[in-house]
N, C-alpha and C positions, 0 to 999 in steps of 0.2 A: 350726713354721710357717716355712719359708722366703720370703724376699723379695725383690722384684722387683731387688735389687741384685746378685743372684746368679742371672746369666743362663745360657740353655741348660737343656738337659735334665738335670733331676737323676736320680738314682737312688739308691734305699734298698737297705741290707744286709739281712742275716736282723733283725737286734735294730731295727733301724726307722732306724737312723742316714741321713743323707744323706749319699752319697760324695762326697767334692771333685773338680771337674770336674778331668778329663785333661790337655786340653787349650786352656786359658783364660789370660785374662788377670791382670795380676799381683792386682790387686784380688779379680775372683772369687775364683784360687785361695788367699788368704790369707783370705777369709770364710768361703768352703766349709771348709777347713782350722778355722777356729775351731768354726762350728755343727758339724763333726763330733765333735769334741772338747768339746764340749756336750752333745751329744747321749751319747755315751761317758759318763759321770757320771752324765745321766739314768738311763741304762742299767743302771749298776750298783748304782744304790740304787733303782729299780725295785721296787714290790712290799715290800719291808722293813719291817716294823713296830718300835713304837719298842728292842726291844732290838736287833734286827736293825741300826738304824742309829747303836747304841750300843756298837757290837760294838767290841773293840781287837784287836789280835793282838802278838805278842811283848812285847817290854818298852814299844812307845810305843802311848801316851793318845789317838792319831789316833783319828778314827771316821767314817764315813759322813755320819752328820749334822754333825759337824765342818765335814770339805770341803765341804757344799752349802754350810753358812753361810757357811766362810771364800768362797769361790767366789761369794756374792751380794755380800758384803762388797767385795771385788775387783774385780767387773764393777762398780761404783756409784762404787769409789776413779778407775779410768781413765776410765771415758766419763764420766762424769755429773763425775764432780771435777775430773781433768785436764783432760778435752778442754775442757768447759762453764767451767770452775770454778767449778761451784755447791758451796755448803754441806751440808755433810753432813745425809741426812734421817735419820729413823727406819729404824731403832734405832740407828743408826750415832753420829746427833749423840746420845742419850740416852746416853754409853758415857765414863768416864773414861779414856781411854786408856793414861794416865802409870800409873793405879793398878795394870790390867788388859790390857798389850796384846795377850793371846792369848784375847780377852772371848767373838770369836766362836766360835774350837771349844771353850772349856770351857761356856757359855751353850747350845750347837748340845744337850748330850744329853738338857737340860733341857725342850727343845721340844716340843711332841707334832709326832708326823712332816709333818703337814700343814700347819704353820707353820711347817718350816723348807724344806720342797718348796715352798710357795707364796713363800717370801723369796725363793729362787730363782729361780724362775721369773719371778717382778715384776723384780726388780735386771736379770735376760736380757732379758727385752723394756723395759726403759729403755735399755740397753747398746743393743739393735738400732736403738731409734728414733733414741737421737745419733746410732748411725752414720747410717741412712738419711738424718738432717737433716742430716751434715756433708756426706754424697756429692751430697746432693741440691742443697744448696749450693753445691758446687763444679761441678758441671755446669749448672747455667742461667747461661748468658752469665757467665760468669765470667772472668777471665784466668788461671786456675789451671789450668796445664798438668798438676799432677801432686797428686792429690789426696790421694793417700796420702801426700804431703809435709807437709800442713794440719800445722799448729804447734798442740800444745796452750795453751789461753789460760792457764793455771795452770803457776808454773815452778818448778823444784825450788831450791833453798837460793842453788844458784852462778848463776841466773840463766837454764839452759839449759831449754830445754824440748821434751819430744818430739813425735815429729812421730806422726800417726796409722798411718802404717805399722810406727814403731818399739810405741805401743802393739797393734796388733794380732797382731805375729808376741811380744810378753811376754805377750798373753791365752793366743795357741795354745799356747806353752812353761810358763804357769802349768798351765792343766789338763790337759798331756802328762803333767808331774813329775806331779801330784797324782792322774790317771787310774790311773798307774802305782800308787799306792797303793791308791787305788781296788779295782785288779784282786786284791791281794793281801787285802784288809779283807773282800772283798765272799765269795771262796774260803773265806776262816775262817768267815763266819757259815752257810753252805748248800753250799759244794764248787763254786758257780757259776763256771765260771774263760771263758777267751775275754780276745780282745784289747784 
């Protein structure tokens, strides 16, 4: 589902993706650019049953189901942690970290498919709603000229903290890398290949 923060006409590929508009502005095209590269992941673990999304290929432990987790895990650490800085919910707070920090792709193949497709998709549309509450906030009467500038309230160690354009263009570049794994995990379990 696409929203109202991503204006103009969109248009879907064959696999159902939304393209990122042509010609837009910098905010649309860095949203369209994300949801497509969302959409991309949906895509490729698409249809997969649990071996399917259990599948490795060469020598690493990566898996389908991995990336979705790692990937809900992700979209919940930036919008919802940074930008918000709220506390981490389920499953996220329930997780020792120090013990386990790679909890969610070894956890991911433990899952039945439809709990770790639905974490995804829940973490995606919490992600969407900060956005739409940051954009939406920055446009009523506001004096924020540049809302992709919006500072996250949560700062890393040295004090600095990013700004939502800087998280949005590390969302698209997270699931660029991990799509690209994606496309090769997905060819091992079925020969399905595409971009």
């Amino acid at each position: 589902m696409l929203h109202n923060y991503i204006h103009g006409v969109t248009h879907f590929d064959d696999q159902g993706r939304p393209e990122p508009p042509i010609a837009a502005n910098e905010q649309d095209t860095l949203v369209g650019y994300l949801e497509f590269q969302r959409a991309t992941l949906e895509w490729k673990t698409r249809g997969l049953d649990a071996n399917g999304l259990a599948h490795t290929t060469a020598a690493s432990s990566m898996t389908l189901a991995g990336l979705l987790k790692h990937m809900a895990y992700v979209e919940d650490h930036w919008f919802s942690g940074f930008m918000l800085d709220l506390p981490k919910m389920a499953p996220w707070s329930e997780v020792n970290w120090n013990e386990n920090p790679d909890w969610e792709w070894e956890s991911a193949v433990r899952d039945m498919p439809g709990t770790v497709r639905a974490q995804w998709q829940t973490s995606v549309e919490r992600s969407r709603e900060v956005l739409q509450k940051l954009l939406d906030a920055t446009s009523r009467g506001t004096a924020v000229s540049d809302p992709l500038g919006v500072l996250a309230q949560r700062a890393w160690p040295n004090g600095e903290r990013p700004s939502l354009r800087w998280i949005l263009v590390h969302m698209i570049e997270e699931y660029a890398r991990h799509n690209g794994h994606a496309d090769l995990l997905r060819e091992a379990v079925d020969g399905q290949t595409g971009e």
